[in-house]
C-alpha positions as CSV (number, residue, x, y, z in Angstrom):
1,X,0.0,0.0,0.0
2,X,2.8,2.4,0.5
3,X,4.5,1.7,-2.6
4,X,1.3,2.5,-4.4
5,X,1.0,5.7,-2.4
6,X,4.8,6.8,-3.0
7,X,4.2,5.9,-6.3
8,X,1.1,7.9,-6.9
9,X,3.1,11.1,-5.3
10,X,5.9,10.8,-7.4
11,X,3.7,10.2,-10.8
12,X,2.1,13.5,-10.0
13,X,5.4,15.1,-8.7
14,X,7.0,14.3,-12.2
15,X,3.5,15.9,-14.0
16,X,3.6,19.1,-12.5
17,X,7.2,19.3,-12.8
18,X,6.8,18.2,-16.3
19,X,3.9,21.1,-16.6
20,X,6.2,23.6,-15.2
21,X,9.2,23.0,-17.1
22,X,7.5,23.2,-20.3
23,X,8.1,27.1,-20.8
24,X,8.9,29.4,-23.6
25,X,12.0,28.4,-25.6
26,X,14.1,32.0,-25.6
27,X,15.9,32.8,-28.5
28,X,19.8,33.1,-27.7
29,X,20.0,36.7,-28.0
30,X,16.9,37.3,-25.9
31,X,18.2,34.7,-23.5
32,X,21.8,36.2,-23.4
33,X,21.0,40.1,-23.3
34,X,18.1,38.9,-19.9
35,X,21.3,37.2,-18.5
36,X,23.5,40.3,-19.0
37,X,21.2,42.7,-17.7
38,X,19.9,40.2,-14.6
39,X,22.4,37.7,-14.1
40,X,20.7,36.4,-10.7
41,X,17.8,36.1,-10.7
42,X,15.3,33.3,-9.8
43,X,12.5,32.1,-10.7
44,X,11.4,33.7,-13.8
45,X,8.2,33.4,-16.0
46,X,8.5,34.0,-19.9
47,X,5.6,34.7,-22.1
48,X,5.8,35.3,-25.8
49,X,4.0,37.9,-27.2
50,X,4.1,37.2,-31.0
51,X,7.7,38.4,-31.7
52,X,8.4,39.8,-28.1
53,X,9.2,38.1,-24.9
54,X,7.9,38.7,-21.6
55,X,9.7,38.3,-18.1
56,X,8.6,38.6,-14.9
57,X,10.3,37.5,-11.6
58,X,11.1,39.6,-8.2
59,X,14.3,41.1,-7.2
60,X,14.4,41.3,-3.6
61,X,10.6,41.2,-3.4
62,X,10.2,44.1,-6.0
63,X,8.4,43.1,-9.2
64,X,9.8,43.5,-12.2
65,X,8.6,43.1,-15.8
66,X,10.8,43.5,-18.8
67,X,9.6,43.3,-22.5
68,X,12.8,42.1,-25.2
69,X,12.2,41.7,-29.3
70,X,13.1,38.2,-30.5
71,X,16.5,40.3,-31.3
72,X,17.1,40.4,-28.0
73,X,16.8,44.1,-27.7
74,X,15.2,45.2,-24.2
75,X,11.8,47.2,-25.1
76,X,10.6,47.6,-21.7
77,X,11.6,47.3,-17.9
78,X,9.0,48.4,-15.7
79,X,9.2,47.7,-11.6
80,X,7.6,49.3,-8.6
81,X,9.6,51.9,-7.2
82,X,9.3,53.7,-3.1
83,X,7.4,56.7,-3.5
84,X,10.1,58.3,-1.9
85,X,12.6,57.7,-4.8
86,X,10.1,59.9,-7.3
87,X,11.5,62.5,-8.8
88,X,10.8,65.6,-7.5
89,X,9.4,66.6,-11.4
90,X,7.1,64.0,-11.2
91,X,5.8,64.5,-8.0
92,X,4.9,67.8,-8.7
93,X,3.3,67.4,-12.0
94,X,1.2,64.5,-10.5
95,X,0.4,66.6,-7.8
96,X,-0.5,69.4,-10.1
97,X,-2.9,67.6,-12.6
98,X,-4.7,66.0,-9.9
99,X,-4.8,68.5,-7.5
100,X,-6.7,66.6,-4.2
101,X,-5.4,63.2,-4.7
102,X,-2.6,61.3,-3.3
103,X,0.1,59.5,-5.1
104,X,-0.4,55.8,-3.8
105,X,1.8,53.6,-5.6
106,X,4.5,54.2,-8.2
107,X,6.3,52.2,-11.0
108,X,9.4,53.2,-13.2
109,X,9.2,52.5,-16.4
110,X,12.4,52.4,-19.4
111,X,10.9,52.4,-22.5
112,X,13.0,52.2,-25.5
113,X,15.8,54.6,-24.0
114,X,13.1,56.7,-22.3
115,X,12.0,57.3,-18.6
116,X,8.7,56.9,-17.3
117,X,6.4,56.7,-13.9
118,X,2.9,54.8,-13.8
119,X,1.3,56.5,-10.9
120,X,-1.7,55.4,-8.7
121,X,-3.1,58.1,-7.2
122,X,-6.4,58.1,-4.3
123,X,-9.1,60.1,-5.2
124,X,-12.1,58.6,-4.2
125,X,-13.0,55.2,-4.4
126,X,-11.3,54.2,-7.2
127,X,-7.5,55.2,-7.7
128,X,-6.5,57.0,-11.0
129,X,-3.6,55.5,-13.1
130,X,-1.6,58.2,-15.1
131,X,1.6,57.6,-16.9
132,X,3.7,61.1,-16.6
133,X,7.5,61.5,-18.6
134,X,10.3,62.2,-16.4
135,X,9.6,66.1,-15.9
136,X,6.3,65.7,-14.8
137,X,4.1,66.0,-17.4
138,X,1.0,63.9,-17.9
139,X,1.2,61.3,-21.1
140,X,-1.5,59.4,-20.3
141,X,-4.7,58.8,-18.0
142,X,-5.8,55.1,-18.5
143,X,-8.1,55.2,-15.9
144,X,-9.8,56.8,-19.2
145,X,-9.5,54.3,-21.6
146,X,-11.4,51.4,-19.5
């Protein structure tokens, strides 16, 4: 009886293992340029997006999400960020175009060699999420566009 049990465990261990394992198969210059940029890291999770790949995994317990072409050049890195590590710009212009609320949450995102913040910002029941350029200024409200 306890071989059959062990047995049964170790059949479904080796499925979801099996499940698991079977993950995106990177291209070597998408798989090389993720290992230059992050050489440590743990525990990621690829998804491909047509000709793009997706990762996302943690860096000490910060979530980060980084977009690469099947090139292997990095489109997007985007990751939470302290509110108290906003620029001052940004803070301000967020502050400005939605005078009341308060900046809740913040992400940093590199898109193709430029700097931007995703913002969550209280103001009422349902917080407001802007994306705003590096000096401040407002490039998009997609609280709009649901």
């Amino acid at each position: 009886m306890k071989r059959i049990i062990l047995s049964t465990f170790a059949i479904l261990f080796a499925i979801l293992a099996n499940a698991q394992s079977a993950s995106v198969t990177l291209p070597q210059p998408v798989s090389m340029s993720f290992t230059q940029s992050f050489n440590n890291v743990k525990d990621v999770v690829w998804e491909k997006q047509g000709k793009k790949f997706k990762a996302q995994f943690k860096i000490d317990n910060v979530a980060h999400m980084v977009i690469y072409k099947d090139s292997g050049t990095k489109l997007i890195h985007q990751y939470t960020i302290p509110l108290n590590l906003l620029p001052k710009e940004v803070y301000d212009g967020a502050q400005e175009e939605f005078t009341g609320g308060k900046i809740e949450a913040a992400e940093k995102i590199e898109n193709e060699g430029k700097t931007e913040y995703q913002l969550s910002i209280g103001n009422g029941d349902t917080p407001i999420k802007i994306i705003v350029s590096d000096r401040g200024r407002l490039i998009k409200n997609l609280s709009e566009e649901q």
